[in-house]
mmCIF file as Biopython writes it, N, C-alpha, C and O atoms, coordinates in Angstrom:
data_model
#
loop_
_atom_site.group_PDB
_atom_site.id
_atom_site.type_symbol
_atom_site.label_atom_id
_atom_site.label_alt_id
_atom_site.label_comp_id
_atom_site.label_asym_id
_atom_site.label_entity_id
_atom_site.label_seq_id
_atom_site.pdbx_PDB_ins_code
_atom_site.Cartn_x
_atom_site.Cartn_y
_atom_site.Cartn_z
_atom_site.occupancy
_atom_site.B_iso_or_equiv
_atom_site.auth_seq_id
_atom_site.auth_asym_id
_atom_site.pdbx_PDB_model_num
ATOM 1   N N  . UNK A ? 1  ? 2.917  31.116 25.145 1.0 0.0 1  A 1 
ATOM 2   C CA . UNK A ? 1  ? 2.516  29.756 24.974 1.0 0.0 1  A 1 
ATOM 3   C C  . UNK A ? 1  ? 3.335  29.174 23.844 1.0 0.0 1  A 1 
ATOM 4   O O  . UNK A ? 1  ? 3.709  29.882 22.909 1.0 0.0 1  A 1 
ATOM 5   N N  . UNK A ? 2  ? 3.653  27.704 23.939 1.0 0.0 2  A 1 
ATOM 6   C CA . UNK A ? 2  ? 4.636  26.977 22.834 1.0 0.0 2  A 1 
ATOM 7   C C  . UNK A ? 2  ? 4.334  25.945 22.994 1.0 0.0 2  A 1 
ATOM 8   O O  . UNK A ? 2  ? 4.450  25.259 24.009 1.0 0.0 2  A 1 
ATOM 9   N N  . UNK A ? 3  ? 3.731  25.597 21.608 1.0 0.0 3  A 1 
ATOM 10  C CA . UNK A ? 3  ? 3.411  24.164 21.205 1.0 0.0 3  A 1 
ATOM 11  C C  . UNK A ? 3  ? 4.727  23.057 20.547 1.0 0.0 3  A 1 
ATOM 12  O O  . UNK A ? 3  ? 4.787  23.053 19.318 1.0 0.0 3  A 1 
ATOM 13  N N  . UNK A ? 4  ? 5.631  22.253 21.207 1.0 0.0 4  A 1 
ATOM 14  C CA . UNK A ? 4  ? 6.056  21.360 20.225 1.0 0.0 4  A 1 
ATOM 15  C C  . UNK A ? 4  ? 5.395  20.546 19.907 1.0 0.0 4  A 1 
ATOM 16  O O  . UNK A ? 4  ? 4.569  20.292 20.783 1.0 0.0 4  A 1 
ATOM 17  N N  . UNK A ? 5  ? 5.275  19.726 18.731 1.0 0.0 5  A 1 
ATOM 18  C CA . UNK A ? 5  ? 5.072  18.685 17.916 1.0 0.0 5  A 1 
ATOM 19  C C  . UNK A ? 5  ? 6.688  18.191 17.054 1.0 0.0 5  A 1 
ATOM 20  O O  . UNK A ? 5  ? 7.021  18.591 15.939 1.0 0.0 5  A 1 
ATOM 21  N N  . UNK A ? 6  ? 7.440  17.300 17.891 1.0 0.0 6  A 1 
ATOM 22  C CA . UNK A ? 6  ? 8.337  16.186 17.463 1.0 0.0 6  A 1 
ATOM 23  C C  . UNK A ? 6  ? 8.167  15.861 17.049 1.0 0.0 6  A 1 
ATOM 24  O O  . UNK A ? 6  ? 7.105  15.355 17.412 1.0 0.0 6  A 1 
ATOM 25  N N  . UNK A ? 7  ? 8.603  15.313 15.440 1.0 0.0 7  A 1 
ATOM 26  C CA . UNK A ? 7  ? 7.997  13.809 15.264 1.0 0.0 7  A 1 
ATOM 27  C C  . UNK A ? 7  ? 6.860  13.638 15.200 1.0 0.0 7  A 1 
ATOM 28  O O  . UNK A ? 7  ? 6.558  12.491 15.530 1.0 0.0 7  A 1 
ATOM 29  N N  . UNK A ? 8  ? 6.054  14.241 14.926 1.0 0.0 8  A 1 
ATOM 30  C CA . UNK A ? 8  ? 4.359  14.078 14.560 1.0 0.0 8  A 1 
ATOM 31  C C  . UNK A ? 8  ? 3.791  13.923 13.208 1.0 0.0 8  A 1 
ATOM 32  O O  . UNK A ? 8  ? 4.590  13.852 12.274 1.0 0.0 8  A 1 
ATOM 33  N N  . UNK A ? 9  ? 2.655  13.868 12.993 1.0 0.0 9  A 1 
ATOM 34  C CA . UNK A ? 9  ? 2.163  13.532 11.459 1.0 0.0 9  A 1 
ATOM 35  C C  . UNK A ? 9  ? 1.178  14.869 11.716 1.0 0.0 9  A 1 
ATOM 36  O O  . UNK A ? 9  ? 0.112  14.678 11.131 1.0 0.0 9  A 1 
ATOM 37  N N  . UNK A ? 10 ? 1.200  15.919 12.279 1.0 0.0 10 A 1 
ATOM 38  C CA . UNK A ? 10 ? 0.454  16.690 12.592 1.0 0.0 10 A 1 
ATOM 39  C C  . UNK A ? 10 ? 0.269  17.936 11.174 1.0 0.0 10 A 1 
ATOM 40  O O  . UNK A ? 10 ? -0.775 18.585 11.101 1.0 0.0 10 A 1 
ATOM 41  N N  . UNK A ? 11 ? 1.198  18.097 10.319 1.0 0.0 11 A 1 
ATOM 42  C CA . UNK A ? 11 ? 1.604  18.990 9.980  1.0 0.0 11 A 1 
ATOM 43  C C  . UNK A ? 11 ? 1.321  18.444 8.276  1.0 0.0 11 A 1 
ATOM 44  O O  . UNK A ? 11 ? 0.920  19.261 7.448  1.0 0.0 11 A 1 
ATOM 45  N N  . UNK A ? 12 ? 1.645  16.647 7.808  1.0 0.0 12 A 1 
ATOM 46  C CA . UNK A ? 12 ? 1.315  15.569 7.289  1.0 0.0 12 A 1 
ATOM 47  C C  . UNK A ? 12 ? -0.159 15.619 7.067  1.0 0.0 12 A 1 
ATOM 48  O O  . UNK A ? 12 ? -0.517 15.374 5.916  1.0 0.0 12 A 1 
ATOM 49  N N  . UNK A ? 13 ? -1.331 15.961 8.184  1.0 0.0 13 A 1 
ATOM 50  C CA . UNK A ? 13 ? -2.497 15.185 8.060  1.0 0.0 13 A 1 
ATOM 51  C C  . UNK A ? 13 ? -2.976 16.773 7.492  1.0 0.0 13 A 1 
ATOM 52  O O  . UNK A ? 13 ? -3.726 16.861 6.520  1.0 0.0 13 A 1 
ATOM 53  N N  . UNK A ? 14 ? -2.566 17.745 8.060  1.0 0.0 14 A 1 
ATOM 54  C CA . UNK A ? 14 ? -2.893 18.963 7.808  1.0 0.0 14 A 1 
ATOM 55  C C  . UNK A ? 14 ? -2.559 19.406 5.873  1.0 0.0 14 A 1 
ATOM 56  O O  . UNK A ? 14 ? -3.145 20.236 5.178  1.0 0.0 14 A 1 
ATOM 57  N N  . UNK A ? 15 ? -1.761 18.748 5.617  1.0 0.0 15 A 1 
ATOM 58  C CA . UNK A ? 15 ? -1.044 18.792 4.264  1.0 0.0 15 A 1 
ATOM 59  C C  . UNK A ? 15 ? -1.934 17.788 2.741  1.0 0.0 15 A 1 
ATOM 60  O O  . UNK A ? 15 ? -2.031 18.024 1.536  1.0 0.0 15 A 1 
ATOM 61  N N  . UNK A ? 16 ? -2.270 17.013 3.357  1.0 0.0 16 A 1 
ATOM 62  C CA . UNK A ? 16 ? -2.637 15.845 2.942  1.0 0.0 16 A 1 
ATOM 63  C C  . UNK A ? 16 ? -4.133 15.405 2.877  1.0 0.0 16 A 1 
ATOM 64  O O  . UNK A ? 16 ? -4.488 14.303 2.461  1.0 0.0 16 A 1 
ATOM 65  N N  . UNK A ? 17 ? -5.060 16.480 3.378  1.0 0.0 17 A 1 
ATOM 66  C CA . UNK A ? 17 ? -6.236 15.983 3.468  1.0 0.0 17 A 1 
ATOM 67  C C  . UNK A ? 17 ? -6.918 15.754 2.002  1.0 0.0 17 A 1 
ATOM 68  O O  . UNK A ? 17 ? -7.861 15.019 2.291  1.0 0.0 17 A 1 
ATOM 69  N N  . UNK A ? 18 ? -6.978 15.978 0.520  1.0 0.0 18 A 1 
ATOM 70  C CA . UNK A ? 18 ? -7.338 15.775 0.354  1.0 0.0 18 A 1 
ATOM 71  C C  . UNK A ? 18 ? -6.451 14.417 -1.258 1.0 0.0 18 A 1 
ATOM 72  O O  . UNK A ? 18 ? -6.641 14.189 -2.452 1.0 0.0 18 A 1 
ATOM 73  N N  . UNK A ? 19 ? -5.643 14.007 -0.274 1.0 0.0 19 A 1 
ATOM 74  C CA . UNK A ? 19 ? -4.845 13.089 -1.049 1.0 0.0 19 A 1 
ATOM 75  C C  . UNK A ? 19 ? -5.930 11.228 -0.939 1.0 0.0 19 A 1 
ATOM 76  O O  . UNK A ? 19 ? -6.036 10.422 -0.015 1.0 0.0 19 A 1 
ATOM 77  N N  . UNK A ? 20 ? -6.301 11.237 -1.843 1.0 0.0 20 A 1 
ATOM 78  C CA . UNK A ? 20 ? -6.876 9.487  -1.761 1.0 0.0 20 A 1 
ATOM 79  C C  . UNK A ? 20 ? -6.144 8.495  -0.750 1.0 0.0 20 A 1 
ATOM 80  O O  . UNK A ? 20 ? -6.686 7.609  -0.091 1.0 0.0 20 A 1 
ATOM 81  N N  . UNK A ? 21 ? -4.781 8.840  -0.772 1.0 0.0 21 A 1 
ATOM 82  C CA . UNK A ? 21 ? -4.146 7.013  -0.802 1.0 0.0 21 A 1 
ATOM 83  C C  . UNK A ? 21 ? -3.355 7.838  1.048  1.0 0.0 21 A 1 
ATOM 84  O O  . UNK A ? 21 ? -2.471 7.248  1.667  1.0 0.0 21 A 1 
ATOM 85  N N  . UNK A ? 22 ? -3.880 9.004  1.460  1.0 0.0 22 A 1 
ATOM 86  C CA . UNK A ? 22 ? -3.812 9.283  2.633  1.0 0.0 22 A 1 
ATOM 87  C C  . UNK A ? 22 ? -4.757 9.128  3.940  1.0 0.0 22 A 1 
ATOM 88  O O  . UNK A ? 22 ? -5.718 9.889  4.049  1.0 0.0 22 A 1 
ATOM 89  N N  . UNK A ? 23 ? -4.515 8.222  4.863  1.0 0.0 23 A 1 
ATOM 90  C CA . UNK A ? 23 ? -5.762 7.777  5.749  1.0 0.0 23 A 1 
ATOM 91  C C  . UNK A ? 23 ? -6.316 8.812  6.214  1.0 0.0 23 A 1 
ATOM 92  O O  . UNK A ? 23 ? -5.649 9.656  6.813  1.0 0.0 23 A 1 
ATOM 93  N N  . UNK A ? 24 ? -7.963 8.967  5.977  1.0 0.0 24 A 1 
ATOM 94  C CA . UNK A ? 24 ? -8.870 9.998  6.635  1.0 0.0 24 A 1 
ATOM 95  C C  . UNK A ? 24 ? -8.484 10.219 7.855  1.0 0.0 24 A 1 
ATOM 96  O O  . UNK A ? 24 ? -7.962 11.311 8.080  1.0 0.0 24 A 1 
ATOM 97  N N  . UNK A ? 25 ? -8.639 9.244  8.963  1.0 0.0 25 A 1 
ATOM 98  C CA . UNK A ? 25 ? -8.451 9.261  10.581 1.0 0.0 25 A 1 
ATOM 99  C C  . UNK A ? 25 ? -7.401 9.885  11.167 1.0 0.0 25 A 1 
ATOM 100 O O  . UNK A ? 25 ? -7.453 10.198 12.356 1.0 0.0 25 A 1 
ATOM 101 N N  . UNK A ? 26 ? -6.353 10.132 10.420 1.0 0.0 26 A 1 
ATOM 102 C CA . UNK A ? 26 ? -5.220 10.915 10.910 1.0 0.0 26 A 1 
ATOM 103 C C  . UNK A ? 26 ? -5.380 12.527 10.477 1.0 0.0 26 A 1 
ATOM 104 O O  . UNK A ? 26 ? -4.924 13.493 11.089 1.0 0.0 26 A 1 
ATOM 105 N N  . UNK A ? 27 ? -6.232 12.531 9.133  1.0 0.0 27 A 1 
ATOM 106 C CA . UNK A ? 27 ? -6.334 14.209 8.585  1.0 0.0 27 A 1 
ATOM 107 C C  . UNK A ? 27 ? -7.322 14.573 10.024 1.0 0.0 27 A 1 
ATOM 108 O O  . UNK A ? 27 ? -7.032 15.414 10.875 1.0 0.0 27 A 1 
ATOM 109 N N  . UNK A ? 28 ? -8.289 13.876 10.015 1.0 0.0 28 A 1 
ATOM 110 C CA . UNK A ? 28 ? -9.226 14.197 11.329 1.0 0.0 28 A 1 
ATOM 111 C C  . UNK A ? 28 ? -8.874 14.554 12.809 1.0 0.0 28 A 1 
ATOM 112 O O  . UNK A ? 28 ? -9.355 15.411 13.551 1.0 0.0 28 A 1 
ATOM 113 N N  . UNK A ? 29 ? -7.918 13.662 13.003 1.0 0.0 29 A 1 
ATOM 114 C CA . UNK A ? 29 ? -7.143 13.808 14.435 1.0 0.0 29 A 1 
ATOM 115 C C  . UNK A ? 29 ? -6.530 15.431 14.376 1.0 0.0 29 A 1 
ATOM 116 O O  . UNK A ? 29 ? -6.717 16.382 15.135 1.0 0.0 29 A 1 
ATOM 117 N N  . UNK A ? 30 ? -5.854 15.313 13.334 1.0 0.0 30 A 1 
ATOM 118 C CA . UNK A ? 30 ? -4.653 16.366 12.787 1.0 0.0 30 A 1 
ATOM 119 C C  . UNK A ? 30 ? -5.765 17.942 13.159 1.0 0.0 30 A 1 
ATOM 120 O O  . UNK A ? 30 ? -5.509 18.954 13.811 1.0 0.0 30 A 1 
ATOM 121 N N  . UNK A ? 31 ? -6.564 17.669 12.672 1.0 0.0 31 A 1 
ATOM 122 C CA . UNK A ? 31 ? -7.781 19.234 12.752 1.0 0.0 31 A 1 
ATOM 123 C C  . UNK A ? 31 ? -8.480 19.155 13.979 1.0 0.0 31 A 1 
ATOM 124 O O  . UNK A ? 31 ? -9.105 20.162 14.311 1.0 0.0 31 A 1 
ATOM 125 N N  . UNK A ? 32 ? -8.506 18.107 14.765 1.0 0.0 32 A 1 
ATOM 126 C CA . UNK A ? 32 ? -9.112 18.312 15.743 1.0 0.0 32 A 1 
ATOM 127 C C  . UNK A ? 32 ? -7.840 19.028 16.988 1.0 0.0 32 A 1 
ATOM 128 O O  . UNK A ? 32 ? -8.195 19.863 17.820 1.0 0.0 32 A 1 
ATOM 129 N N  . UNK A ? 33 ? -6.454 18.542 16.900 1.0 0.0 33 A 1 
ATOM 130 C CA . UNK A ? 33 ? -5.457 18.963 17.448 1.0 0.0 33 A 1 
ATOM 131 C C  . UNK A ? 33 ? -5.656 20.706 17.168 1.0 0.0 33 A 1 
ATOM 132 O O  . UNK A ? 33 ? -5.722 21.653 17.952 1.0 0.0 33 A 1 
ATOM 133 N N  . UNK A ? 34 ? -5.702 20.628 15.931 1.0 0.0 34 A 1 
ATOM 134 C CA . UNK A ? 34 ? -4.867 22.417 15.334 1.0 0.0 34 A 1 
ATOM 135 C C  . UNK A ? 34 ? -6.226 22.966 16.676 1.0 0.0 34 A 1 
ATOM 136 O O  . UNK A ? 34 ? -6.013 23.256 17.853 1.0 0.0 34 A 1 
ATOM 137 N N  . UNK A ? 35 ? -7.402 22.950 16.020 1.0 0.0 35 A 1 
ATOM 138 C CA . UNK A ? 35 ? -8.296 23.231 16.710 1.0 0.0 35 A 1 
ATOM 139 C C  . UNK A ? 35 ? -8.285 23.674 18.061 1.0 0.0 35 A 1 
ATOM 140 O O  . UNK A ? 35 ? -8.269 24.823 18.503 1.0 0.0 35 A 1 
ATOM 141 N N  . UNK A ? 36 ? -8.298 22.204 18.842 1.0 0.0 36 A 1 
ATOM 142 C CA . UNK A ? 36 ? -8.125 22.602 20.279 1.0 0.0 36 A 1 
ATOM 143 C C  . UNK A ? 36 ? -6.990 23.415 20.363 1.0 0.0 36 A 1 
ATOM 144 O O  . UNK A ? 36 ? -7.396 24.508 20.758 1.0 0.0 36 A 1 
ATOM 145 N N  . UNK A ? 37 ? -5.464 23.462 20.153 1.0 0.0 37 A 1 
ATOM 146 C CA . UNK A ? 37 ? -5.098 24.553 19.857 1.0 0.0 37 A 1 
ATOM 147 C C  . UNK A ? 37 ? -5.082 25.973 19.851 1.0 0.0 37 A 1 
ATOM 148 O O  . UNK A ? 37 ? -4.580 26.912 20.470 1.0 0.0 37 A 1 
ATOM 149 N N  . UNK A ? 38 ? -5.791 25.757 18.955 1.0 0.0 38 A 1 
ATOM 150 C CA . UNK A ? 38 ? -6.328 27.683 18.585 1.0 0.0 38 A 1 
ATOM 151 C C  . UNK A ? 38 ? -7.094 28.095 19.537 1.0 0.0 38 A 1 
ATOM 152 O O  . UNK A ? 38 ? -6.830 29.081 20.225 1.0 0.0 38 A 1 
ATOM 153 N N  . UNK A ? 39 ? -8.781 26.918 19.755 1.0 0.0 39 A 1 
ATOM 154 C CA . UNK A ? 39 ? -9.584 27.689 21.062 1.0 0.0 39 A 1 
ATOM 155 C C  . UNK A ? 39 ? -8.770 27.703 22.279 1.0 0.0 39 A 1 
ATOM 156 O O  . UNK A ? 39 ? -9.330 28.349 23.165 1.0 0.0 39 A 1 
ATOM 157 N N  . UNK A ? 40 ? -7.658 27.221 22.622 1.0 0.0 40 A 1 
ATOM 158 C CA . UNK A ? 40 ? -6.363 27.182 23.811 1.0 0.0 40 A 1 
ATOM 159 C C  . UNK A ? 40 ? -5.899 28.296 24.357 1.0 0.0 40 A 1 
ATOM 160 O O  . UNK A ? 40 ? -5.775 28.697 25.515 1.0 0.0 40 A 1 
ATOM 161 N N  . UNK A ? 41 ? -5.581 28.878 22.918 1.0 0.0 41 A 1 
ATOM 162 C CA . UNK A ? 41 ? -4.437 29.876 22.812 1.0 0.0 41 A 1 
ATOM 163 C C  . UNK A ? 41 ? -5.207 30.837 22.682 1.0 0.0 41 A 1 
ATOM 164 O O  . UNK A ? 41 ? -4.494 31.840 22.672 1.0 0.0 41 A 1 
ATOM 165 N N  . UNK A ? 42 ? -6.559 31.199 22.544 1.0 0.0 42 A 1 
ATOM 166 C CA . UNK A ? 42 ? -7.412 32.099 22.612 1.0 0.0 42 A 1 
ATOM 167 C C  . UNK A ? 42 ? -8.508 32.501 23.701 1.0 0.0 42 A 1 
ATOM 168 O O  . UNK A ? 42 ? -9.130 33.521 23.995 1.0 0.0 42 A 1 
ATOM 169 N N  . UNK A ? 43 ? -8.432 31.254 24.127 1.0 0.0 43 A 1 
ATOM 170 C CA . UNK A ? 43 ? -9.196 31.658 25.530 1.0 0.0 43 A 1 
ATOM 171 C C  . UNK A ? 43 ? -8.084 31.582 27.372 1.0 0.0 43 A 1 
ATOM 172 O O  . UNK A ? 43 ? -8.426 31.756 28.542 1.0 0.0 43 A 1 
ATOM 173 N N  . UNK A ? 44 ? -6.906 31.280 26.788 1.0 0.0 44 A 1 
ATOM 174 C CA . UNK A ? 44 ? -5.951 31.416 28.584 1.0 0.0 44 A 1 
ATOM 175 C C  . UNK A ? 44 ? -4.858 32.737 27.911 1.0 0.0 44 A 1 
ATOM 176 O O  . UNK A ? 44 ? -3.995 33.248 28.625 1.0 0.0 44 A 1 
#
């Protein structure tokens, strides 16, 4: 299995969560991605 992420803020929201002047909604997206992810790559 191989995940790209181009060009994403994926890696950003993951980095950044607990920076003030960094928007919550993207750290959130960002963990909900890794997430589905992992249960992905662990259950096929």
């Amino acid at each position: 299995m191989m995940v790209v992420n181009f060009n994403t803020d994926l890696g950003d929201g993951l980095e950044h969560t607990f920076d003030q002047f960094y928007p919550t909604r993207y750290c959130n997206e960002a963990y909900k991605l890794v997430i589905n992810y992992i249960i992905y790559a662990m259950s096929h």
